[in-house]
C-alpha positions in Angstrom: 0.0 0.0 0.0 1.7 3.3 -0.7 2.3 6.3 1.5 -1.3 7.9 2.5 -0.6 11.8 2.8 -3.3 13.9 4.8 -4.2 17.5 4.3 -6.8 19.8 4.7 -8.7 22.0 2.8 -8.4 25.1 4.3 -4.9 26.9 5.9 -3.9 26.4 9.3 -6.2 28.0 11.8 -3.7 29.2 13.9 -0.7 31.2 14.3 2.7 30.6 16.1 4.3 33.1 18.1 7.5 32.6 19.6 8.1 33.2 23.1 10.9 35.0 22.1 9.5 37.8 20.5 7.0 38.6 22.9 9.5 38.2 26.1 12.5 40.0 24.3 11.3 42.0 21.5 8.1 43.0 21.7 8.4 45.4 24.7 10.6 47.5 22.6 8.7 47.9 20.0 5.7 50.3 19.1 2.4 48.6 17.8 3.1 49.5 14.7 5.5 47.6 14.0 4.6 44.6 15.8 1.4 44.1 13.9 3.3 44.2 10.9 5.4 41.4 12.4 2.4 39.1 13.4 0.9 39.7 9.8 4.1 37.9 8.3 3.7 35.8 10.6 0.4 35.0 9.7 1.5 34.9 5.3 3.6 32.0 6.3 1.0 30.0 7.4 -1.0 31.0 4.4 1.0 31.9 1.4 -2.5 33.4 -0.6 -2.5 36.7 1.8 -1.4 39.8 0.0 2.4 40.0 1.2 2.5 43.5 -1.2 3.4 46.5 0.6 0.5 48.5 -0.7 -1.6 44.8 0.6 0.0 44.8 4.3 -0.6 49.0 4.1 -4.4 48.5 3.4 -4.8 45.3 5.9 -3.3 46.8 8.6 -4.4 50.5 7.9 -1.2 52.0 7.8 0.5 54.1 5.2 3.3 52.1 3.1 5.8 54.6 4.6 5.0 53.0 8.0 5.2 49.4 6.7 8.4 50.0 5.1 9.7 51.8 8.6 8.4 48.7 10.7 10.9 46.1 8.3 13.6 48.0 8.6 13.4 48.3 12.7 12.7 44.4 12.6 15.6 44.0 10.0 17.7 46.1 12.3 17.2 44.0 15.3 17.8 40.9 13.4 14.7 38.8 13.1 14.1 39.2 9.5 16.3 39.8 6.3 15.3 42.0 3.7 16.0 40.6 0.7 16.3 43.0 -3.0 16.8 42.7 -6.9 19.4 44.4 -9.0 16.7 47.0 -9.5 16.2 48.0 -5.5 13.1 46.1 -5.8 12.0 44.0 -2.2 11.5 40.8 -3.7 11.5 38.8 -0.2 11.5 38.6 3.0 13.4 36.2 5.4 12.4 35.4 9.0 15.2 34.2 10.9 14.8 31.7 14.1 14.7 33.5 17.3 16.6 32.4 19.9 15.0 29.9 22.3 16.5 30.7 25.7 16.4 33.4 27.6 20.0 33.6 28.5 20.9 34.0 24.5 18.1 36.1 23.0 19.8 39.5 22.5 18.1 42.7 23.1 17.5 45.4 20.2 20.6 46.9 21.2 22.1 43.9 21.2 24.5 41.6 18.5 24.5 37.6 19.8 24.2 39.0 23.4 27.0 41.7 22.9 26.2 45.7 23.3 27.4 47.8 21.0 28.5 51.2 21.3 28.4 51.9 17.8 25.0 50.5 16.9 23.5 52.1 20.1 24.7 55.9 18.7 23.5 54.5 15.0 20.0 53.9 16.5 19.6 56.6 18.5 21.4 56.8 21.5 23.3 59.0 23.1 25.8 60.4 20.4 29.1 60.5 21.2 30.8 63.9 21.2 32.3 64.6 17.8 36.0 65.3 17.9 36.9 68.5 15.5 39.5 66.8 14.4 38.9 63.2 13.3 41.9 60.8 12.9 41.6 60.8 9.4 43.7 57.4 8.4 41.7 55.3 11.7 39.3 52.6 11.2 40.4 49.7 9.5 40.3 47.8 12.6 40.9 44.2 10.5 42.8 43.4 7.2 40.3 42.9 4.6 40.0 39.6 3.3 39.3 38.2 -0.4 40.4 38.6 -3.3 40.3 42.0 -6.0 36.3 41.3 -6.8 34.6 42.0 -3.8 30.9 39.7 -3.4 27.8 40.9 -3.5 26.0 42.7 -0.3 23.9 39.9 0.0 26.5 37.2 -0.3 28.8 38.7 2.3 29.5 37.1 5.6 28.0 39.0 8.8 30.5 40.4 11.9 31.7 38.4 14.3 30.6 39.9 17.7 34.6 40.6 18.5 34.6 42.2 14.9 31.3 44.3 16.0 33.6 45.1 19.2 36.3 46.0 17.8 34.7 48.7 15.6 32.6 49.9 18.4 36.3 50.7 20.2 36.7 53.2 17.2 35.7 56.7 18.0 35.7 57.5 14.2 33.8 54.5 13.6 30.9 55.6 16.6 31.1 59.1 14.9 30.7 57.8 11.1 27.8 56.0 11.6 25.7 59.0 13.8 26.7 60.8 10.8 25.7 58.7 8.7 22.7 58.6 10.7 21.8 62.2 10.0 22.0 61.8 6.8 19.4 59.0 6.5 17.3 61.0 9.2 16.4 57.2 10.8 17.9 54.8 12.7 20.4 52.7 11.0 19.3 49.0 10.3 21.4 46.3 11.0 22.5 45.9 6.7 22.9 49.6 6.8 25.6 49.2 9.6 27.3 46.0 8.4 27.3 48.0 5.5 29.5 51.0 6.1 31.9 49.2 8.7 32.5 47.1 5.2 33.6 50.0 2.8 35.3 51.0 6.2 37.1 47.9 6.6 37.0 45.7 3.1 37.0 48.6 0.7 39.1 50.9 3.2 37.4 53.8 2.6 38.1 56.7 4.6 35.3 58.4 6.9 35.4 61.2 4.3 34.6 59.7 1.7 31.9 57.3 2.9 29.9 60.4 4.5 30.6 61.9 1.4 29.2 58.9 -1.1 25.9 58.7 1.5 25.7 62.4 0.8 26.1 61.9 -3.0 23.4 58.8 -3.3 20.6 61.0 -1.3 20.8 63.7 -2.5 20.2 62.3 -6.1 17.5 60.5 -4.7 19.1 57.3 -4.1 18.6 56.4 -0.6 18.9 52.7 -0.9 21.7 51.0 0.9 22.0 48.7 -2.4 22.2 51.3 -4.6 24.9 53.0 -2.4 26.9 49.9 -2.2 27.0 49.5 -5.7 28.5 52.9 -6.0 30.7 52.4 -3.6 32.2 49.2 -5.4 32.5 51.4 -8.8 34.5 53.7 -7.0 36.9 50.9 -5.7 37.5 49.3 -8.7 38.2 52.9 -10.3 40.7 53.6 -7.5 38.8 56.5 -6.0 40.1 57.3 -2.4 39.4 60.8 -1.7 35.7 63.0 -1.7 38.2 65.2 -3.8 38.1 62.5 -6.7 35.2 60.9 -6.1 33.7 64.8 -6.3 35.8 65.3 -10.0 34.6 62.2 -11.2 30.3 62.4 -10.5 31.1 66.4 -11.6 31.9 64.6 -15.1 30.0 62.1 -15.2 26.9 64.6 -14.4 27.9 66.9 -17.1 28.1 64.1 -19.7 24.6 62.8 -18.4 23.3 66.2 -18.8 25.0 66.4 -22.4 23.8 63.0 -23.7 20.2 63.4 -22.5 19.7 67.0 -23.8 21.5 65.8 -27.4 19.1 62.4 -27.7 16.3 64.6 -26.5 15.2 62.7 -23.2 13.4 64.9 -21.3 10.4 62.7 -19.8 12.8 59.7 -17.9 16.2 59.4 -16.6 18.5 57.1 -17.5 17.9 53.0 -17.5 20.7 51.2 -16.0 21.9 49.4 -19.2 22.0 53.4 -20.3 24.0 54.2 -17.7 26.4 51.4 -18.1 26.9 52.5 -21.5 27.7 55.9 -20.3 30.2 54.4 -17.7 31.5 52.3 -20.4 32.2 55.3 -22.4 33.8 57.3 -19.5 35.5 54.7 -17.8 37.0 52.0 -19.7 37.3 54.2 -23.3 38.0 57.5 -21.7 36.3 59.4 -24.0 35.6 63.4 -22.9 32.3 64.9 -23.2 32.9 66.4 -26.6 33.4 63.4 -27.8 31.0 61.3 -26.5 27.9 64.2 -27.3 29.7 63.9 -31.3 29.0 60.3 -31.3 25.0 60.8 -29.9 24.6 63.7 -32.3 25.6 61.3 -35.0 23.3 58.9 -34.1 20.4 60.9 -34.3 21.5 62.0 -37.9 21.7 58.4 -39.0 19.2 56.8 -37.6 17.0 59.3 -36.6 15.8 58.1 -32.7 18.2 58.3 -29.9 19.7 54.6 -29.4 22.7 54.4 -26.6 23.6 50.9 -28.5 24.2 52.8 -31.7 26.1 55.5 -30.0 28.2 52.7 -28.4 29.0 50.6 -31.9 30.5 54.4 -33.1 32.9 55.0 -30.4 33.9 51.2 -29.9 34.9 51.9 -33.3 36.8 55.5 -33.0 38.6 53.6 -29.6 40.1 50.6 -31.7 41.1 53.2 -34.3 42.5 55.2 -31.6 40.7 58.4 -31.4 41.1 60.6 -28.3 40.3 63.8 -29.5 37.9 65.6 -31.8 40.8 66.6 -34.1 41.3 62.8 -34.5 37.6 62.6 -35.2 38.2 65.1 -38.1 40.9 63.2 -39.7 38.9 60.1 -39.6 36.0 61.8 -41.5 38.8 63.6 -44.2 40.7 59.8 -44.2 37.0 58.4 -44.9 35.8 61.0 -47.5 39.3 60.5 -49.5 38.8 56.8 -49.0 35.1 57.6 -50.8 35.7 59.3 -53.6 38.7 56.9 -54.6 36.4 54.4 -54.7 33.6 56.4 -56.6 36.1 57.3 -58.8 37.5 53.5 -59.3 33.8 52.3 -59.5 33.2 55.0 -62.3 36.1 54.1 -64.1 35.3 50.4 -63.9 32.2 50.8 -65.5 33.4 52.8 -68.3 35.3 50.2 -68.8 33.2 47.5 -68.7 30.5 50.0 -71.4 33.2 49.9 -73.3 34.1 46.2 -73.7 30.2 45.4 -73.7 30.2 47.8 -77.3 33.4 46.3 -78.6 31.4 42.7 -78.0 28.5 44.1 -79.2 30.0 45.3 -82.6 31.9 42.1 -83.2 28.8 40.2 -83.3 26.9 42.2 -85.8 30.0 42.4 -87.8 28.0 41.2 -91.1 25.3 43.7 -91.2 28.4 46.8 -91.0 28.4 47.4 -94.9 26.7 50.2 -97.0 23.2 49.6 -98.2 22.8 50.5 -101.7 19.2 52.3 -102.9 17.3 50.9 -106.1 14.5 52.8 -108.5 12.1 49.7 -108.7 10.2 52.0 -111.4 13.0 53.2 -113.5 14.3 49.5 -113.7 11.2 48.4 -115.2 11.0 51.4 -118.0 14.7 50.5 -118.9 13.6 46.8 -119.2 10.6 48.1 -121.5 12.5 49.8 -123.3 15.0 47.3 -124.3 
């Protein structure tokens, strides 16, 4: 007899809570955010339930701004993972296994039991006072490990509590992240954090430069920690380690954006992200100026009649193998091509001619029996004479 499975028709009736949560967690946290916890709770007993922001929003009658608030404060205390696309899309959410003891379930200001100085000012807490005059080269408090290509944010292992501890020790450390604070005008999560102590450690970036790449992403409307991150691994592979460069370098690459979007005529959208890759591409890796870049778009247009980033790429892919870096080269290209033109013109002319002229020689050659003189004759008068005689 096989296996006899047994299920029911309807989802479970019932909802688990663990004693955890309401012993440890729940007294630190407003209502708010803890019915937005017990309504996950409740999608993973029955995956049907609208898990959509907009969907908990309307459930719960909140606004999505406090849905998205009461995540993060749950993601910052460790209970549940926020999980995103390429595209800073949530596409999941992961609730991690409380602990079961009392002895090991750590507090909201709390990492695996350990306090942290650092995530205490981050959240809230009493800032500590700033020092006017930073040490400037402190905070890599461990050597970085792996190799040149640096993984993902999502694929990176989390701090050790010493490794929490040891950052914490930092003043500048304590003092980048209440910055860093400010500038995100929240507490920090828990990714947030991890975040910024790993272009502080990994990537080695100065406290300078990180406060100055938060600055950079928000104030273009780019608050997401992803998209930050991403930035920030652009920058290292580009060798940036000042605000000073990192300000030259977004000053460019603005003015080209500017540029390229006022010459294709894109006034309604900004820039996809294959677009801007292209526009990377062309900055970055074939160090094309501005002038140069705007002369390949305003080409485009005038072949093809429609702004296309792909065609714009194909023409200076072309000028960089053929080693243009300035307009002047671009102008000796087009005399080179023009020359190259009209010897051909002239060479297909002259072929022709020459191949008119052996189709008439072959022509004449053929009809060679008909080329005599054809001789006129008086029918009448013939006749008369014949008469006559």
């Amino acid at each position: 007899m096989s296996d006899v499975k047994i299920h029911t028709s309807r989802g479970r009736q019932v909802t688990c809570i663990p004693n955890t949560f309401i012993d440890h967690y729940m007294r630190d946290a407003n209502g708010e955010y803890v019915k937005v916890y017990l309504y996950l709770l409740r999608c993973l007993e029955d995956r049907h339930m609208d898990l959509s922001l907009p969907g908990i929003a309307d459930h719960l009658d909140l606004t999505e701004k406090d849905v998205r608030r009461a995540l993060s404060y749950w993601e910052s205390v460790q209970i549940l993972r926020l999980e995103y696309n390429a595209q800073d899309h949530l596409t999941g959410i992961c609730m991690l296994n409380l602990p079961e003891t009392e002895n090991s379930a750590p507090g909201p200001d709390q990492i695996s039991g350990t306090v942290s100085p650092a995530i205490d000012a981050a959240r809230g807490g009493n800032a500590p006072e700033k020092d006017p005059s930073p040490d400037k080269n402190a905070g890599t408090v461990t050597e970085p490990t792996g190799s040149s290509g640096h993984p993902s944010i999502n694929d990176r292992p989390a701090y050790s509590p010493e490794q929490i501890n040891a950052f914490s020790a930092d003043e500048s450390v304590r003092e980048l992240l209440y910055v860093a604070q400010a500038y995100f005008g929240r507490p920090l999560t828990h990714k947030e954090i991890e975040t910024i102590l790993y272009w502080k450690d990994s990537l080695r970036f100065s406290s300078e430069l990180i406060e100055y790449l938060i600055e950079y992403c928000i104030d273009n409307s780019h608050p997401s920690i992803y998209y930050m991150d991403r930035v920030a691994l652009s920058w290292a592979e580009e060798k940036i380690c000042d605000p000073q460069e990192a300000r030259k370098r977004n000053e460019t690459r603005s003015s080209v954006y500017r540029a390229v979007m006022n010459e294709f005529g894109i006034r309604d959208r900004a820039m996809a992200a294959s677009e801007q890759e292209h526009l990377r591409h062309w900055i970055r890796d074939l160090g094309f100026s501005e002038e140069i870049v705007v002369e390949a778009c305003r080409r485009t247009i005038a072949n093809i009649s429609r702004p296309s980033f792909e065609y714009a790429n194909t023409i200076l892919n072309s000028w960089h193998r053929q080693g243009v870096t300035s307009p002047a080269d671009i102008t000796q290209l087009d005399a080179r091509h023009m020359t190259q033109q009209k010897t051909s013109a002239d060479n297909h002319k002259a072929s022709g001619q020459m191949q008119a002229a052996k189709a008439q020689a072959a022509a004449n050659k053929k009809n060679r029996f008909h080329n005599f003189s054809q001789r006129d004759y008086d029918i009448a008068a013939l006749e008369d004479a014949l008469i006559k005689n």
